[in-house]
Structures are given as structure tokens and as C-alpha cells.
N, C-alpha and C positions, 0 to 999 in steps of 0.2 A: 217162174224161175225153177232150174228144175238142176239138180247137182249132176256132175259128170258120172261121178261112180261113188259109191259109198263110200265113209273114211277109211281108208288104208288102216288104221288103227285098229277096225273094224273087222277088216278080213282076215287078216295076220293073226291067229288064234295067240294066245297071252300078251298081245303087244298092249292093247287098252288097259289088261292090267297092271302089264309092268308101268306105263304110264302112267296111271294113277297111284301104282304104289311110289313113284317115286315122287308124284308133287305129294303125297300124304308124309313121306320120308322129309320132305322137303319144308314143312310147315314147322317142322319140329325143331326148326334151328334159329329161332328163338326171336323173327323176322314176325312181327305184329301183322294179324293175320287181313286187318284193314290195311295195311302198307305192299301186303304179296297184292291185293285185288287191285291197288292202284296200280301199282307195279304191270300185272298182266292188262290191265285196260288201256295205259300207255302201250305196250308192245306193240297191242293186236289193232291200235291205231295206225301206229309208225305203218304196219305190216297191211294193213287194211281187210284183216281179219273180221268180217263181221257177224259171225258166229261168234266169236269171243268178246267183241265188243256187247253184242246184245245179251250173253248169258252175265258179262259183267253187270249189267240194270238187273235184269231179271232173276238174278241169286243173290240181290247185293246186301249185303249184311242188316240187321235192322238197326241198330243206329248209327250206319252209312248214310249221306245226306246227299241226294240228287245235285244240289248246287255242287257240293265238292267231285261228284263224278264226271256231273255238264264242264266243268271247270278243267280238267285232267290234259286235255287238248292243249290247254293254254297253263299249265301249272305256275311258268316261271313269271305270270305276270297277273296272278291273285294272290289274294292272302290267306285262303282257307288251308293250306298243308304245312306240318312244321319242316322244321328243318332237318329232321331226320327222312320225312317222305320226301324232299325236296332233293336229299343225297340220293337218296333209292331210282326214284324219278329220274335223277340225272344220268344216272350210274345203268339205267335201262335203257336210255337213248341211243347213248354210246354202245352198250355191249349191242343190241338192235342192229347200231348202223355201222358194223365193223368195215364195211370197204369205204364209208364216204369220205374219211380222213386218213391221210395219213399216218398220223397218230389217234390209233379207233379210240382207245381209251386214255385220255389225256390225264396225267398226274394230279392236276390240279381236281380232276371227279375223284381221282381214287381214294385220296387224300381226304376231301369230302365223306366220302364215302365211310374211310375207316374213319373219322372221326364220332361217327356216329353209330359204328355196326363192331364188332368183335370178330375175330376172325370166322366164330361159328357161325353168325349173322351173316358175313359177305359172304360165306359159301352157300346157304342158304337163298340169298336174292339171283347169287349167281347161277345156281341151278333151277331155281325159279326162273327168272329172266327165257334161261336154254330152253327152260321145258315150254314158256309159253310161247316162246319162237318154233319150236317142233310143233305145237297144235297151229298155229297160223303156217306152219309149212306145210302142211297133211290138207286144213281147213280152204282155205287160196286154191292151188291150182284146180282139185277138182271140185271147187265152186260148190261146195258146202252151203245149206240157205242158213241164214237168221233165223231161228226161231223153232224149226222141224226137228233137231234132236231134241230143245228143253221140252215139247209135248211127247215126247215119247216116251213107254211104262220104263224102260232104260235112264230117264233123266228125270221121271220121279223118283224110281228108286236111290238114284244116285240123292238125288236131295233130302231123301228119308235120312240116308245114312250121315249126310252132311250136318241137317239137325242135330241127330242124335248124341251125332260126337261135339257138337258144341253144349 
């Protein structure tokens, strides 16, 4: 398998940064940072992103539990997520699948949603949410592989940094 052309994110000189500066902007709104990873693991499912689904395994927090990540596909019919990830989760589907409904984001998630997150929270899931829909829009059409950025000294470094700041 072999990718169309390298990430646009890539060629575009500060786009990767500004990228990363904003899901790092993005972390800081006060959205538990195991709830953004499910959050983006659902997206890059919906979207069939599997660069994002595979770095979601391969960076997944350490005490992230494989069962609750195997499980994320099917969230609305396990018991492993509370119900605040379960808003989040909801609240991803929806903003993901804005043309399948008529009404994309139905009241009754929103509602959900604020009952659980504060205004800084739902702007944070929701920039989340966007930003992991722009890497599955970049990721998808020019067929990005699974696995060849997290080997690359670009996606240790980046993990260095990741560490660091936790």
C-alpha cells in the first residue's frame, strides 16, 4: 500500500503547526484528555480514517484499557464509558455526520451534551471533534497508510513531547 501523495498538512509550510497548535489549544478546555481520544477514535471510525484509528491504539494513554477502546465502535451498547463520555461520543456522531440528518445535531444530544460539559468543555469537544475530522479529511483521500508516520523520527519526536507534557 503505498499513499497518493504526502499529508497536505505536510507540504503546506506552518499548516502541521498550526494544527497541532490548535488540538494542543484545544486540550486546555478542560475536556478529560481520555474523553478527547475517544472522542477522536470514534470520528476517524465514522470517517474510516485508519491512520487515526491506528495512532489511537498505538499512543493510547496508559491507563487506557484496550477493552474500552475494542468497545468504542459499539459504545451505545457497553457498559465500560460513563456518561459523560457517552455525551461526548454522542455529540461526535452527530457533529461527524452532519448531512445524514436532517436535523445533524438533534437537541435531545445537545442537551446531553451540556448537561455534562460547561460551555468551555463543549467548545473544546467541538473543536476537537473539527480538528479530528480535518486529519481524517487530509488522512482518506490521499490514502495515508496505518502505521508509517508513528515510525517516523517526526512521530517519535512528537511522542517525546507528548510524554513530557503529561
Amino acid at each position: 500500500m503505498q499513499a497518493r501523495m504526502k499529508n497536505p498538512a505536510m507540504i503546506i509550510p506552518g499548516v502541521m503547526e498550526a494544527l497541532q497548535a490548535l488540538a494542543k489549544a484545544t486540550e486546555q478546555g478542560g475536556v478529560p484528555k481520555k474523553t478527547l481520544d475517544l472522542v477522536h477514535l470514534r470520528a476517524s471510525q465514522i470517517n474510516g480514517c485508519s491512520v487515526c484509528v491506528d495512532m489511537n491504539f498505538r499512543f493510547k494513554a496508559a491507563d487506557e484499557t484496550m477493552e474500552r477502546l475494542f468497545a468504542v465502535a459499539a459504545w451505545q451498547d457497553v457498559p465500560y464509558f460513563t456518561d459523560a463520555e457517552r455525551a461526548a461520543l454522542s455529540l461526535t456522531e452527530a457533529v461527524t455526520r452532519l448531512s445524514d440528518r436532517s436535523d445533524p445535531v438533534p437537541e435531545e444530544v445537545w442537551k446531553e451534551a451540556r448537561q455534562h460539559y460547561d460551555e468551555t468543555a463543549l467548545a473544546s469537544l467541538l473543536l476537537w471533534i473539527a480538528t479530528t475530522n480535518v486529519w481524517n479529511r487530509l488522512n482518506v483521500p490521499t490514502k495515508q497508510v496505518a502505521g508509517e508516520w508513528a515510525k517516523s523520527d517526526e512521530a517519535r519526536e512528537w511522542r517525546r513531547k507528548q510524554v513530557a507534557a503529561d
